[in-house]
DRENDO-1510 file (C-alpha; in Angstrom, 1 decimal, always signed):
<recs>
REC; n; res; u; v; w
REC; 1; UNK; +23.1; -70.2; +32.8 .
REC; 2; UNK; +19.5; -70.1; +31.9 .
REC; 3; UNK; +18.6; -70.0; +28.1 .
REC; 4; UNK; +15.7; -68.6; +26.3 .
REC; 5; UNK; +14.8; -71.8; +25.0 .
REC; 6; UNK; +14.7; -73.1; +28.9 .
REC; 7; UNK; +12.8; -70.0; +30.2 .
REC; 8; UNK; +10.0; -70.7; +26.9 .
REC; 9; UNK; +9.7; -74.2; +28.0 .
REC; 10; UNK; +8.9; -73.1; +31.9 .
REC; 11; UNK; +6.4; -70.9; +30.4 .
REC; 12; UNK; +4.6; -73.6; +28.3 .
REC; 13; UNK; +4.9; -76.4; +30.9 .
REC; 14; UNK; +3.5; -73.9; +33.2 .
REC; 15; UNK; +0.4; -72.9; +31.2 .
REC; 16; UNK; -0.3; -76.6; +30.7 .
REC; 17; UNK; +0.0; -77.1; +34.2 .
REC; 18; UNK; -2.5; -73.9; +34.9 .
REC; 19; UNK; -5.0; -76.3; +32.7 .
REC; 20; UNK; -4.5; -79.1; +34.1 .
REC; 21; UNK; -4.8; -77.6; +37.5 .
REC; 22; UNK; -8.4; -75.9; +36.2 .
REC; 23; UNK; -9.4; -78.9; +34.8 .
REC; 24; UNK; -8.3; -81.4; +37.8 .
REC; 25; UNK; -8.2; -79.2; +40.7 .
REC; 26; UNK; -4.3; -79.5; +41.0 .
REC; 27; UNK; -1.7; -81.4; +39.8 .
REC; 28; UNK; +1.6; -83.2; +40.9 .
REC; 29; UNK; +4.7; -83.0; +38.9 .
REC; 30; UNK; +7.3; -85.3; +39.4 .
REC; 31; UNK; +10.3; -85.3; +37.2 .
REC; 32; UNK; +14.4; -83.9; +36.3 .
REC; 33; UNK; +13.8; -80.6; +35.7 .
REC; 34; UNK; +17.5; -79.5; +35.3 .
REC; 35; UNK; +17.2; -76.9; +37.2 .
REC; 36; UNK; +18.1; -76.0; +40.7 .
REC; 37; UNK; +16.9; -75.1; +44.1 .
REC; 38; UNK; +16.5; -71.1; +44.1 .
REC; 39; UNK; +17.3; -70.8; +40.1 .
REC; 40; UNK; +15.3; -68.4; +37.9 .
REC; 41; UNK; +13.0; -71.2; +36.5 .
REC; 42; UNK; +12.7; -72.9; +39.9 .
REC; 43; UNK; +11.3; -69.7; +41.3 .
REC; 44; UNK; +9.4; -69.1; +38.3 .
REC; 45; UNK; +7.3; -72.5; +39.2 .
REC; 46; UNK; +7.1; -71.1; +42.8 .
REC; 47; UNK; +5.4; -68.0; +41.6 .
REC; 48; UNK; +3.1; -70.2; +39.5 .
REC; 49; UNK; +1.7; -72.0; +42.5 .
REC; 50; UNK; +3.8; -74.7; +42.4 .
REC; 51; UNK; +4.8; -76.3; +45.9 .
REC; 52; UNK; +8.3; -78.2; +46.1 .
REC; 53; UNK; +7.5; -81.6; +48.0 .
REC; 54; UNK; +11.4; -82.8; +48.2 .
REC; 55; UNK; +12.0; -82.5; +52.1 .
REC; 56; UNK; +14.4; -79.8; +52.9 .
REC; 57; UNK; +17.3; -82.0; +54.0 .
REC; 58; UNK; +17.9; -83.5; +50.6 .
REC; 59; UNK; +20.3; -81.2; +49.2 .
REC; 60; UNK; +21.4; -83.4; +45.8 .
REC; 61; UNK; +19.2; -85.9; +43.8 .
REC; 62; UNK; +22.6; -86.7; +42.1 .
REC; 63; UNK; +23.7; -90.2; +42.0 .
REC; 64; UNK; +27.0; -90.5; +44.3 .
REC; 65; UNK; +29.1; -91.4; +41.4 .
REC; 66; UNK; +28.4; -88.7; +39.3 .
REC; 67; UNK; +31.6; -87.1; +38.8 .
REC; 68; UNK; +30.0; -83.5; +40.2 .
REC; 69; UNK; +28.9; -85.1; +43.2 .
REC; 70; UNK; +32.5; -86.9; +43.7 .
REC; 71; UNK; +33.8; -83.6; +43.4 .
REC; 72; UNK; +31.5; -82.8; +46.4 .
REC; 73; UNK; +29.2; -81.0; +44.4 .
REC; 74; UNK; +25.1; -81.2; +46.0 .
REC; 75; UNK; +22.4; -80.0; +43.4 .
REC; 76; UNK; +18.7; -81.1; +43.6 .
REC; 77; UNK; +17.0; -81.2; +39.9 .
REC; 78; UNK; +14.5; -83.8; +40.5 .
REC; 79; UNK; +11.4; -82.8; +42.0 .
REC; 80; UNK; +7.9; -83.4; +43.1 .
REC; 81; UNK; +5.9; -80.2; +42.9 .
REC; 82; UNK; +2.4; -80.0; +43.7 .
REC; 83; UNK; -0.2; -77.8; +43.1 .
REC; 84; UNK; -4.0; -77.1; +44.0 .
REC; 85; UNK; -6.1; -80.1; +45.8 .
REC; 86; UNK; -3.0; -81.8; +45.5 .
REC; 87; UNK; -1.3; -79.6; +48.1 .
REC; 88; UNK; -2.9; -81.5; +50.8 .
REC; 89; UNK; -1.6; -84.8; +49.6 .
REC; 90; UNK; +0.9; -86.4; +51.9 .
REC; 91; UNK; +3.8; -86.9; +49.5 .
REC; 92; UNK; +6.8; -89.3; +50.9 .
REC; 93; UNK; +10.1; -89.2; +49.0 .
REC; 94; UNK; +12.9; -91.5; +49.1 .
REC; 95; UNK; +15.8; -91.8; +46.8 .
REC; 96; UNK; +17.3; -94.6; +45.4 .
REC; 97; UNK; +20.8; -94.6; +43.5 .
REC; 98; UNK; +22.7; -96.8; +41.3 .
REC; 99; UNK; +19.6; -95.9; +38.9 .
REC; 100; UNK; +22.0; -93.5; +36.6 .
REC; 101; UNK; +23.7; -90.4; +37.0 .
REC; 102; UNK; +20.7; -88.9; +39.1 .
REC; 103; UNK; +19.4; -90.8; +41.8 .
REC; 104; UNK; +15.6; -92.1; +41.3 .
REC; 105; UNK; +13.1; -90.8; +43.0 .
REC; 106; UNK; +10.8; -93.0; +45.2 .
REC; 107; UNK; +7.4; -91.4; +45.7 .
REC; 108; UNK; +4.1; -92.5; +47.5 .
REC; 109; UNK; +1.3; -89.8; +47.2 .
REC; 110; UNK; -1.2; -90.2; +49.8 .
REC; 111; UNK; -4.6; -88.4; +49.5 .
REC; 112; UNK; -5.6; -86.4; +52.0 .
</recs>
């Protein structure tokens, strides 16, 4: 379930990122978004521009002990999302758990 409070947030950290992309060129985003893959604020960031750099075959950025992820539950919320110039990056993820109850994400950014 979405909230108004969520979908304002999307809306401001979009409009930053609109300035930081006009200012910079583009921008990469890297962080727990709490949100999932085809959710209303995910697609919201997908009409904004943004490109999702998390390789297709990770289907859960949940650490393996999480107790939704025991249950076999697979959810990414972690992301790297690019925009801009930085679309042409070459973006390499990896994840790493044990970290907490998400795994971290292990990112090189290689300019183009």
């Amino acid at each position: 379930i979405v909230t108004d409070y969520q979908r304002t947030s999307a809306r401001r950290l979009i409009h930053a990122l609109y300035i930081e992309k006009a200012w910079r060129g583009g921008v990469c985003l890297i962080g727990d978004l709490n949100t999932g893959r085809g959710g209303e604020i995910y697609q919201k960031l997908e009409v904004a521009g943004l490109k999702d750099r998390i390789p297709a075959e990770i289907d859960t950025t949940l650490d393996p002990d999480h107790p939704y992820a025991m249950r076999g539950g697979r959810v990414v919320t972690d992301y790297v999302f690019t925009c801009g110039c930085a679309d042409e990056f070459g973006v390499d993820v990896k994840l790493l758990s044990g970290i907490s109850d998400h795994c971290a994400l292990l990112v090189k950014v290689t300019p183009a």
